[in-house]
C-alpha atoms as an extended CHARMM CRD file, in Angstrom:
* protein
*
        84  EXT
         1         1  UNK       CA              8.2750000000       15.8140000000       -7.2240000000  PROA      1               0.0000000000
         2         2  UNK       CA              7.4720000000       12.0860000000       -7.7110000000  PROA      2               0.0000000000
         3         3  UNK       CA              8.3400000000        9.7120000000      -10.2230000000  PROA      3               0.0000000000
         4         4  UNK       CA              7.0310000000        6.6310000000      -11.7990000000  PROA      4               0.0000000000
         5         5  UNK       CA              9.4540000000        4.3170000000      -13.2580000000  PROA      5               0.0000000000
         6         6  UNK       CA             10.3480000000        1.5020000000      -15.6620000000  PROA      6               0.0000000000
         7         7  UNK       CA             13.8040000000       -0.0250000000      -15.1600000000  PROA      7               0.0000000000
         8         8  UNK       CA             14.8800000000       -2.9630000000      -17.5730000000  PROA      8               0.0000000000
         9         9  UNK       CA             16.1860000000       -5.9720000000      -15.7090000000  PROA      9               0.0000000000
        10        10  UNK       CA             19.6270000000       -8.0840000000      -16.9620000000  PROA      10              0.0000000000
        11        11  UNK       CA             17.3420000000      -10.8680000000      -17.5540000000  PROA      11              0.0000000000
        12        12  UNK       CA             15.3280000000       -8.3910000000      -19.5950000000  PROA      12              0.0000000000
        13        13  UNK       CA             12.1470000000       -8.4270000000      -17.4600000000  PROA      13              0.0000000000
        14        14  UNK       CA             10.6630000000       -4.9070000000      -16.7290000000  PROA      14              0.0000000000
        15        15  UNK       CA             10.1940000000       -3.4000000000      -13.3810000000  PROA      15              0.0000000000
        16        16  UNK       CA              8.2920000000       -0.4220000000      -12.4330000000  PROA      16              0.0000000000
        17        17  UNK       CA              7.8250000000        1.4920000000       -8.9250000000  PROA      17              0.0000000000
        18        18  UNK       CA              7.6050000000        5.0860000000       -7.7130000000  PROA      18              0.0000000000
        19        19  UNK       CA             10.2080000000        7.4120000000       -6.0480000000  PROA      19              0.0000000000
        20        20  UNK       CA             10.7480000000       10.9690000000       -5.0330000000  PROA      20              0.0000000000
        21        21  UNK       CA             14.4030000000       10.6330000000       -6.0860000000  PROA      21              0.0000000000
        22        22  UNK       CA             14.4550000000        8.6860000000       -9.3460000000  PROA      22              0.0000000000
        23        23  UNK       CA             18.6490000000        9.1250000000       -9.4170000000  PROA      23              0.0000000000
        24        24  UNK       CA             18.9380000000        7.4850000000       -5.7490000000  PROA      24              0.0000000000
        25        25  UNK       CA             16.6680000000        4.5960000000       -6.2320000000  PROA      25              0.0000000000
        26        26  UNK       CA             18.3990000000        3.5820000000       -9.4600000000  PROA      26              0.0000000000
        27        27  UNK       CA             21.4080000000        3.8810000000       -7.7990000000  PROA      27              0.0000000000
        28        28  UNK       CA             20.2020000000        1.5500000000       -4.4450000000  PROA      28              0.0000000000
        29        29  UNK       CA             18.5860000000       -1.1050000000       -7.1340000000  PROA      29              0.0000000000
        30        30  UNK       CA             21.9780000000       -1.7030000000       -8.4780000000  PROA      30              0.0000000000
        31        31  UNK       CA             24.0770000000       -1.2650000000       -5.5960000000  PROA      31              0.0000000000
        32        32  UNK       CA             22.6840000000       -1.1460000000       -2.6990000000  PROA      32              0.0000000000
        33        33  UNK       CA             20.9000000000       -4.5500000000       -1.6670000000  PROA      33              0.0000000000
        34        34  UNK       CA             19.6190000000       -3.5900000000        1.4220000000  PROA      34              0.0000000000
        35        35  UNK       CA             17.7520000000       -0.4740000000        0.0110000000  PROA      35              0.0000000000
        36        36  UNK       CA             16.8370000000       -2.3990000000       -3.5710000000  PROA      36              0.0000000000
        37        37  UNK       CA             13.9060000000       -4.3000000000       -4.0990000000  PROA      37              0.0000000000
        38        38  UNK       CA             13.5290000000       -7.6720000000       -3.3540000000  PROA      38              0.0000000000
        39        39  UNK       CA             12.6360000000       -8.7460000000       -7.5700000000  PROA      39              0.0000000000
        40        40  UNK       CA             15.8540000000       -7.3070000000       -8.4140000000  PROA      40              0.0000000000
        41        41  UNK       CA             18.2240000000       -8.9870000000       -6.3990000000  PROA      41              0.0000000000
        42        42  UNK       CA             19.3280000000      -11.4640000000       -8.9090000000  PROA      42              0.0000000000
        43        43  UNK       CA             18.6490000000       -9.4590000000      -11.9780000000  PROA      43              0.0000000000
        44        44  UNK       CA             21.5050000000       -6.4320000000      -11.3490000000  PROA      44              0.0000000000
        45        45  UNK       CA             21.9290000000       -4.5580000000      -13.2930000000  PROA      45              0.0000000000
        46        46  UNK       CA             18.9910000000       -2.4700000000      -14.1510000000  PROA      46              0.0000000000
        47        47  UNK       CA             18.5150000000        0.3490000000      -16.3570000000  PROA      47              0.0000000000
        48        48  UNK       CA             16.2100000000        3.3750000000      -16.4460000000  PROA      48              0.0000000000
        49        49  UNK       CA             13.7360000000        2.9380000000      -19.5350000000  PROA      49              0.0000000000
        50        50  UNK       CA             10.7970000000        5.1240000000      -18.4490000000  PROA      50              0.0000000000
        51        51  UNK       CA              9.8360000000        7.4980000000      -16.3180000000  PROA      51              0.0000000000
        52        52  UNK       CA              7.2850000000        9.8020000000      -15.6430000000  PROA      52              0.0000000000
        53        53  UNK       CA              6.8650000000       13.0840000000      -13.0500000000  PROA      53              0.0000000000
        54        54  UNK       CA              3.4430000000       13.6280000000      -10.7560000000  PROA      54              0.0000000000
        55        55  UNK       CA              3.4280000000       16.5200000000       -8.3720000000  PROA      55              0.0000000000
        56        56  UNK       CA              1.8150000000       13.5390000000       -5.3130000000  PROA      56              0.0000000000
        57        57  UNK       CA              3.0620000000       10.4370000000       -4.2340000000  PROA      57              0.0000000000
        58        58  UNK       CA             -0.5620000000        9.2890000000       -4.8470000000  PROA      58              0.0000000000
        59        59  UNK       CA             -0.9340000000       10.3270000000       -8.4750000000  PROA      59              0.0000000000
        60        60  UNK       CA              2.9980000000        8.2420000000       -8.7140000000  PROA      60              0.0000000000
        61        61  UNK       CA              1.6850000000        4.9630000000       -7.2630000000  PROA      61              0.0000000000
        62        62  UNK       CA             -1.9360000000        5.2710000000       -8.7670000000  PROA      62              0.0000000000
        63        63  UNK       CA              0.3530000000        4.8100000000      -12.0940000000  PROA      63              0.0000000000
        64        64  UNK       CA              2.2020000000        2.4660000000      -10.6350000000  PROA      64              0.0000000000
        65        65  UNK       CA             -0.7590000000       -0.3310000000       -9.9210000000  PROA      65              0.0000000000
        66        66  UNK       CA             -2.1040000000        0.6590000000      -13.6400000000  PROA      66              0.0000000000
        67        67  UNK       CA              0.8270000000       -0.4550000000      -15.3220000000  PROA      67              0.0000000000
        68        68  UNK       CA              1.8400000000       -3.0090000000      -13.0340000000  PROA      68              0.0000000000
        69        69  UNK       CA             -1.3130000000       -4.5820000000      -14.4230000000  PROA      69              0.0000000000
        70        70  UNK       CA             -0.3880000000       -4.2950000000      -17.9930000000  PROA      70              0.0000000000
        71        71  UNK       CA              1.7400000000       -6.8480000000      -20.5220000000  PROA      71              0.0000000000
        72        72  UNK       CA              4.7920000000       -6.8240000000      -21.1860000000  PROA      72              0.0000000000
        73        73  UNK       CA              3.5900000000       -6.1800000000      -24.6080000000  PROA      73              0.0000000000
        74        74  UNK       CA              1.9130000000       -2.9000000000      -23.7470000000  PROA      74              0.0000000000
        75        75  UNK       CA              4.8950000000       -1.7010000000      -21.4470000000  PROA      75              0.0000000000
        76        76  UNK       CA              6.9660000000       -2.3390000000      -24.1630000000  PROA      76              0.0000000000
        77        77  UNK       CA              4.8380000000       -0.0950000000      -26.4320000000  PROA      77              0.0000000000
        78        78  UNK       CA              5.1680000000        2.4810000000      -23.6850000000  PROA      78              0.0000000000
        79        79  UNK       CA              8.9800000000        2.7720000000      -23.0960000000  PROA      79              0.0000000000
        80        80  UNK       CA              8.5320000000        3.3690000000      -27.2330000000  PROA      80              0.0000000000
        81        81  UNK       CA              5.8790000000        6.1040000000      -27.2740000000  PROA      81              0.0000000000
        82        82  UNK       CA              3.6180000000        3.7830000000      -28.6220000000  PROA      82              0.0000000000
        83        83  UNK       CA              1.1250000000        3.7400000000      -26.4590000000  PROA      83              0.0000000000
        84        84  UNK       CA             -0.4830000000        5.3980000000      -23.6790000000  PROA      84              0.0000000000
């Protein structure tokens, strides 16, 4: 299983990426700087607000570039089952 994510940043900015093991990467963004992404470094901790399952790493990232594209507005309405 894959996962696309949302995690909310300490500075309140939203972050999204794809995983096969949504627990672990949540875990290396806030403690793990090697492993975390480079964004998050200064913006510890995060928080899972989002996520959604795909059975392919492709269908994950596919998602991943959509939303990346949208507002903050319109992930907002997202995370609140506003919008899809």
């Amino acid at each position: 299983m894959f996962y696309f994510y949302i995690v909310r940043c300490s500075d309140n900015s939203l972050y999204c990426g794809q995983t096969n093991n949504l627990k672990r990467r949540i875990h290396e963004h806030n403690f793990d700087k090697n492993r975390s992404a480079k964004y998050l470094r200064a913006k510890k901790p995060v928080k899972l607000v989002y996520s959604e399952e795909y059975s392919t790493l492709q269908l994950a990232m596919k998602r991943e570039w959509q939303i990346k594209k949208w507002t903050k507005t319109k992930k907002e309405a997202l995370i609140l089952g506003d919008f899809n």
